[in-house]
Structures are given as C-alpha cells and as structure tokens.
C-alpha atoms as one frame of an Amber mdcrd trajectory, in Angstrom:
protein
  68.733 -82.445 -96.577  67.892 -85.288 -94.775  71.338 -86.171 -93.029  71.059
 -81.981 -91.590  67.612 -82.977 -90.553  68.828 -85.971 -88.588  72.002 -84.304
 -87.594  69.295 -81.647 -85.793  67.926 -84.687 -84.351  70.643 -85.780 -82.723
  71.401 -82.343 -81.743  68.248 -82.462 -79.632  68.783 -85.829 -78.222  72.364
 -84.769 -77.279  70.678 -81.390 -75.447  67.948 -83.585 -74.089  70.608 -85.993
 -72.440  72.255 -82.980 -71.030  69.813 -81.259 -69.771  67.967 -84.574 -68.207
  71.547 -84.671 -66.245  71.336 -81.028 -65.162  67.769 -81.974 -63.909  69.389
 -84.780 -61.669  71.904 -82.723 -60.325  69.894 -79.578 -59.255  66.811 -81.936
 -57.984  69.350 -83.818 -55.924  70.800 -80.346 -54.699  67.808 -79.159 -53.775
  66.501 -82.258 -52.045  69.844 -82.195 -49.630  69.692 -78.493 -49.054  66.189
 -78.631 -48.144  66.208 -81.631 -46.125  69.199 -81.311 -44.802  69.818 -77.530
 -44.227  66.848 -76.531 -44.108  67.551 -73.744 -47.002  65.418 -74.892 -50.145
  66.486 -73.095 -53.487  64.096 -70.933 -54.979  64.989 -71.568 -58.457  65.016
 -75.456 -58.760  61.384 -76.038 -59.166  60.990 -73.301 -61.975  63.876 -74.375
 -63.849  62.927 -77.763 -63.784  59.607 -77.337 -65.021  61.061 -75.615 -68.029
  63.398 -78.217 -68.687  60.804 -81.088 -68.418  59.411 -79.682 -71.444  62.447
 -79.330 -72.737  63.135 -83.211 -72.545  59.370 -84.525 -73.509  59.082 -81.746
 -76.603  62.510 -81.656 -77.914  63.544 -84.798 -78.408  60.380 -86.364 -79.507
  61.441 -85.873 -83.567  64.493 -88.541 -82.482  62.572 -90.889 -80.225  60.166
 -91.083 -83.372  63.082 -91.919 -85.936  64.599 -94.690 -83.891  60.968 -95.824
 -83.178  61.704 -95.791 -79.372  58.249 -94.595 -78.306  55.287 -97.131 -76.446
  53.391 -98.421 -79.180  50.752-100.996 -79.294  51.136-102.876 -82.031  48.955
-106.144 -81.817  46.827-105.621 -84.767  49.751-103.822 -87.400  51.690-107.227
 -86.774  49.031-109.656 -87.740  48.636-107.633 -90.931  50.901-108.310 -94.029
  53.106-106.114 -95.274  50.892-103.753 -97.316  48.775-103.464 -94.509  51.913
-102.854 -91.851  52.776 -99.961 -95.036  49.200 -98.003 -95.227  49.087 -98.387
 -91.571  52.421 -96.502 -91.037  51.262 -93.726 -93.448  47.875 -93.426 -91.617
  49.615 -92.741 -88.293  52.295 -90.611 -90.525  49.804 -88.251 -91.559  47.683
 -88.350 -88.054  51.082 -87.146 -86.561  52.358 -84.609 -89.407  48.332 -83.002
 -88.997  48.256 -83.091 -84.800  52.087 -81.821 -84.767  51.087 -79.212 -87.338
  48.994 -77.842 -85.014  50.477 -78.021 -82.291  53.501 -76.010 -84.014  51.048
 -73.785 -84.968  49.462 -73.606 -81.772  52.931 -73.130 -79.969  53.814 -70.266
 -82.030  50.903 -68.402 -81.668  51.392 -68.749 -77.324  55.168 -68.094 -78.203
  54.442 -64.973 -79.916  51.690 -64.020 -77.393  53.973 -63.998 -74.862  57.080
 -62.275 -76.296  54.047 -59.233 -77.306  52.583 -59.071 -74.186  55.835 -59.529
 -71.999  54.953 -62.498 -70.004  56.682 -63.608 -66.824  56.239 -66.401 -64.372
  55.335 -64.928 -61.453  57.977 -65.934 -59.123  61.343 -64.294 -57.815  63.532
 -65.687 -61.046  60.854 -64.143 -63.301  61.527 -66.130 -66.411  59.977 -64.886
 -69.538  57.211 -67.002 -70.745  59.030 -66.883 -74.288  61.524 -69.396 -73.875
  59.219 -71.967 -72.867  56.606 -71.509 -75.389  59.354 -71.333 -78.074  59.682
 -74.709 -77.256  56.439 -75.711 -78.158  57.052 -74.630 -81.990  60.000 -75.630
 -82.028  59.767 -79.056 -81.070  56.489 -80.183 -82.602  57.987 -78.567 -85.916
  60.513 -81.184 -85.815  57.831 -84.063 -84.859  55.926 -82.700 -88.015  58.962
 -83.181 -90.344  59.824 -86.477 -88.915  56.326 -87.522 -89.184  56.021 -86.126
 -92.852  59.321 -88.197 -94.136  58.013 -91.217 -92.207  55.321 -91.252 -94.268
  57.387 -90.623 -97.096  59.985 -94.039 -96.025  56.548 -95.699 -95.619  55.075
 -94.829 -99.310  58.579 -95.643-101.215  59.626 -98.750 -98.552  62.636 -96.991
 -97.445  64.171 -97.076 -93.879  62.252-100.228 -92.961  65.094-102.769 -92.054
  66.656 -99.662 -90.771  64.089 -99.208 -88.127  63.984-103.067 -87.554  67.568
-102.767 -86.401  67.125 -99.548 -84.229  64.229-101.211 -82.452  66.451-104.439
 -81.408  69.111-101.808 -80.237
C-alpha cells in the first residue's frame, strides 16, 4: 500500500514538473506576444493561476517525503534522538489535523462549486470545479503523508532514508 501511495507521489511530482514547464512556455509566449506584437493572450493569466495551484498543492505530499521543504530546525537538532522522534510526531499530527481540514475544507468549495455551476468570469470561463478539486485532492495526499510520517517517526522507520534524500 505504501509503494502505490508513493508511486501517486511521484505521479504528482512528475505532473508538477510538467506542468511548471508548460507555465514557462506560455508565460514566455505571452510576454513576447505582448511586448512584442502588441497582441496579449487572453488565456495565459487564467491558466496560469490554475496551474500555480496546481504546482504548490499537488506536489506538496512528495516535497514532504523527501523532506525538501524550508524548515527551521535549530532547536530539533540540539535535542537527542527521542526528542528529534516526539518532535517529528508532534509536527506529524499538526500536519495530518491542518491538512485534514483543509481536505475537508477543499471539498466542501469543490462541491459548492460543481452545485452551483461556478465560472471565472472571464472569456475562457473555466469552471470553478477543477480548481477547487485540487484543494481536496492535494491536501488529502499531505494528510496521508503526514499520517505515515508520524507512523516512520513512532516505529523509527525511514530515518536514514530521509538523511540520504536530504543530502541529495
């Protein structure tokens, strides 16, 4: 269960690399045509929005397995190795509670939005949907990564693991 989990992972990092490309391309499209033709799309800004979400929301679940986030971590390295191990399961739980939430949260606007029809009020007219699916989706991951980082935390698992993705 755990290998499909971090296979879906991956999966996310692989569409968040792609679609952070995309986002290059069409911003650098629209910066020449509008700059130098004088003929901005009318579509770049919305869709690149979207898929700024996309990047931050989606992929979070991975950037917390490999540990590749900004963290502050002055005081958990002057503690000992119990300490460094109830702190990690402290945070664990902080994150599978706010991510929780925040799924939860998501749903509900996701839901909202697919029952009332939502649109962004522009010429492309996306449906509010897709983005706010996002939301669930995305944090639901986060909450599961959270929730077996806890679990590596409580039985010792993963550590030297995650010492060796952080020197990557």
């Amino acid at each position: 269960m755990r290998k499909i989990f971090e296979g879906l992972e991956r999966l996310s990092r692989g569409g968040g690399e792609i679609v952070l490309a995309f986002m290059v391309v069409t911003i650098c499209y629209d910066a020449i045509m509008r700059y130098l033709f004088t003929a901005p799309t009318s579509w770049s800004l919305e869709i690149n929005t979207f898929l700024i979400i996309y990047v931050a929301i989606m992929t979070a679940a991975d950037v917390q397995r490999t540990d590749s986030h900004i963290r502050i971590s002055f005081f958990s390295d002057m503690m000992g190795k119990g300490g460094q191990r109830a702190t990690r399961v402290v945070i664990g739980l902080f994150g599978v509670a706010f991510s929780g939430i925040m799924a939860w949260r998501g749903y509900l606007m996701a839901f909202q939005a697919w029952d009332y029809g939502e649109r962004v009020s522009s010429s492309f007219g996306t449906p509010m949907v897709f983005p706010y699916a996002m939301i669930p989706i995305g944090f639901g991951l986060l909450a599961v990564r959270f929730a077996l980082n806890v679990l590596d935390a409580i039985t010792g698992r993963n550590q030297d693991d995650r010492e060796d993705l952080q020197n990557v």
